[in-house]
C-alpha positions as CSV (number, residue, x, y, z in Angstrom):
1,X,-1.4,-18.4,17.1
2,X,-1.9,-16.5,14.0
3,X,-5.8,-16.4,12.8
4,X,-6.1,-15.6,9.0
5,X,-8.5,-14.0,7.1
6,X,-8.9,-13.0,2.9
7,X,-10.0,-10.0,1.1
8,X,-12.5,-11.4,-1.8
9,X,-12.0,-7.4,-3.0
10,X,-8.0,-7.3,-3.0
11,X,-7.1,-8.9,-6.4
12,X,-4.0,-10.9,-4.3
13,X,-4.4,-15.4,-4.6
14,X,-5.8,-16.6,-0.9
15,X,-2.5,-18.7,-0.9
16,X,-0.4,-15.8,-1.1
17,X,-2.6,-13.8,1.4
18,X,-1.7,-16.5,3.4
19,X,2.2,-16.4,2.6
20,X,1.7,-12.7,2.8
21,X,0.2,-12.9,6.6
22,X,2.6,-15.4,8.2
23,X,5.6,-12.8,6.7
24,X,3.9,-9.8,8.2
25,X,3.6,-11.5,11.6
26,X,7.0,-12.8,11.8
27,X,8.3,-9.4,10.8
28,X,6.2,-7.6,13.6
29,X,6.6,-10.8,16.2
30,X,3.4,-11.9,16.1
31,X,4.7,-15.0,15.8
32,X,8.3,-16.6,17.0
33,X,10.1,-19.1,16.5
34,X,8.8,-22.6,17.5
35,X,5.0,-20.8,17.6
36,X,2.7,-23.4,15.4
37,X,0.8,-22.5,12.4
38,X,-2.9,-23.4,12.1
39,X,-3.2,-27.0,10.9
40,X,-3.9,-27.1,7.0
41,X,-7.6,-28.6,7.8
42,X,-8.6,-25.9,10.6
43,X,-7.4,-22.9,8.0
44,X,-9.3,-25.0,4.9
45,X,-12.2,-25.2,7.0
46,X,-12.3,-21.7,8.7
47,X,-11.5,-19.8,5.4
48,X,-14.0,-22.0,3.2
49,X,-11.1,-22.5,0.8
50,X,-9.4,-25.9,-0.8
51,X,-7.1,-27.4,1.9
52,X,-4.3,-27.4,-1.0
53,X,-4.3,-23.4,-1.3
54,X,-3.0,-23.7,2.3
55,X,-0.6,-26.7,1.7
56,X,0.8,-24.6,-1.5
57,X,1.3,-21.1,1.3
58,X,3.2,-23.4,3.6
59,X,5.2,-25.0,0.9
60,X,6.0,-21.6,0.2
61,X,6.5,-20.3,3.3
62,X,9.1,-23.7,4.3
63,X,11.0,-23.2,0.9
64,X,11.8,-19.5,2.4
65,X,13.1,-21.1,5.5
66,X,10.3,-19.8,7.6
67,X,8.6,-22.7,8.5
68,X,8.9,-26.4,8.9
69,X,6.6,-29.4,9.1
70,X,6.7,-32.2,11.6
71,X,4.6,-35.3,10.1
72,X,2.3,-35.9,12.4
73,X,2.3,-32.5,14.8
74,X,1.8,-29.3,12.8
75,X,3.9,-27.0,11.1
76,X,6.3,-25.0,13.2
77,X,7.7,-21.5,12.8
78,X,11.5,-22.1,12.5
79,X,13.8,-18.4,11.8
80,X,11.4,-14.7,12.4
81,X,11.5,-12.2,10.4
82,X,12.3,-9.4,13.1
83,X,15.3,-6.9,13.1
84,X,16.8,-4.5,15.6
85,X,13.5,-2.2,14.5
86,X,10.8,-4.0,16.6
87,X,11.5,-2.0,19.8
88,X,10.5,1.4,17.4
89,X,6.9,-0.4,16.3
90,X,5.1,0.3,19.6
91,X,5.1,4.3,19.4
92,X,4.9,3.7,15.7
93,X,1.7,1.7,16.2
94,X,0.4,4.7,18.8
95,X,1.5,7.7,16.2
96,X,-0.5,5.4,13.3
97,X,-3.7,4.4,14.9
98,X,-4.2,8.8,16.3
99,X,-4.1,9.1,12.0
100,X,-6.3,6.3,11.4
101,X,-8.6,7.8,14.1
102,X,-8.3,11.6,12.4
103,X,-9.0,10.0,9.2
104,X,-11.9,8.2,10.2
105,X,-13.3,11.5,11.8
106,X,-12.6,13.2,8.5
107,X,-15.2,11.3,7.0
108,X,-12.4,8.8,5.2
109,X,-13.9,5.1,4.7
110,X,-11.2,2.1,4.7
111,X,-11.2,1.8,1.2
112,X,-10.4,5.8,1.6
113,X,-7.9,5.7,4.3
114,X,-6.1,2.9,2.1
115,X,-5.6,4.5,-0.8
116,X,-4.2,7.7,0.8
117,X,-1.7,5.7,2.8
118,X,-0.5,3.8,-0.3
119,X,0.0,6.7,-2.4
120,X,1.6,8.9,0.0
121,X,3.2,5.6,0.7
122,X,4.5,5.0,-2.6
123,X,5.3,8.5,-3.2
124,X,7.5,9.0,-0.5
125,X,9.1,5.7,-1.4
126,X,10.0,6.8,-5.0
127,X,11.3,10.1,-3.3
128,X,13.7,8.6,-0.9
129,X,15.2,6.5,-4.3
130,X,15.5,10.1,-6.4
């Protein structure tokens, strides 16, 4: 079961962290189809946040065709998000967290490390559509 968490410091709505988590775990397999979400009242309660910020993320997230409710049982994850990449994320994973470790040992702080790997990010982004 997916556990969320929000970033008071990221600018982004806690309903769309939310949305944003539940897509990032369905594309990585975190979660699979048939897996069920955190009720609405255990997130609200856990996050300290309005239970309908989490009703308006799952709303959301079953308009997309991600996930469905069943009235009195839960919501339930209903199509994934994974392609025929999954199989390449474990070395990925390995390659990233030796950087995140260099990084760190460079004296780089999260709020450091993140910034780097979204600009080189972005950057190599914008080169691959040049």
């Amino acid at each position: 079961m997916i556990e969320f968490h929000l970033d008071s410091r990221s600018g982004v709505s806690a309903y769309l962290q939310l949305v944003q988590q539940v897509r990032r775990a369905l594309r990585l397999g975190l979660l699979a189809e048939g897996d069920q979400l955190p009720t609405v009242k255990d997130v609200a309660r856990q996050l300290a946040i309005n239970p309908n910020t989490v009703l308006k993320a799952y709303r959301d997230l079953e308009r997309d065709g991600l996930v469905a409710p069943r009235p009195g049982v839960g919501t339930f994850v209903t199509r994934t998000l994974t392609d025929n990449t999954l199989a390449a994320h474990g070395p990925l994973r390995t390659d990233l967290q030796r950087w995140l470790s260099k990084a760190r040992r460079a004296g780089l702080d999260d709020e450091s490390i993140e910034a780097l790997f979204m600009t080189t990010f972005r950057a190599a982004s914008e080169e691959d559509i040049a």
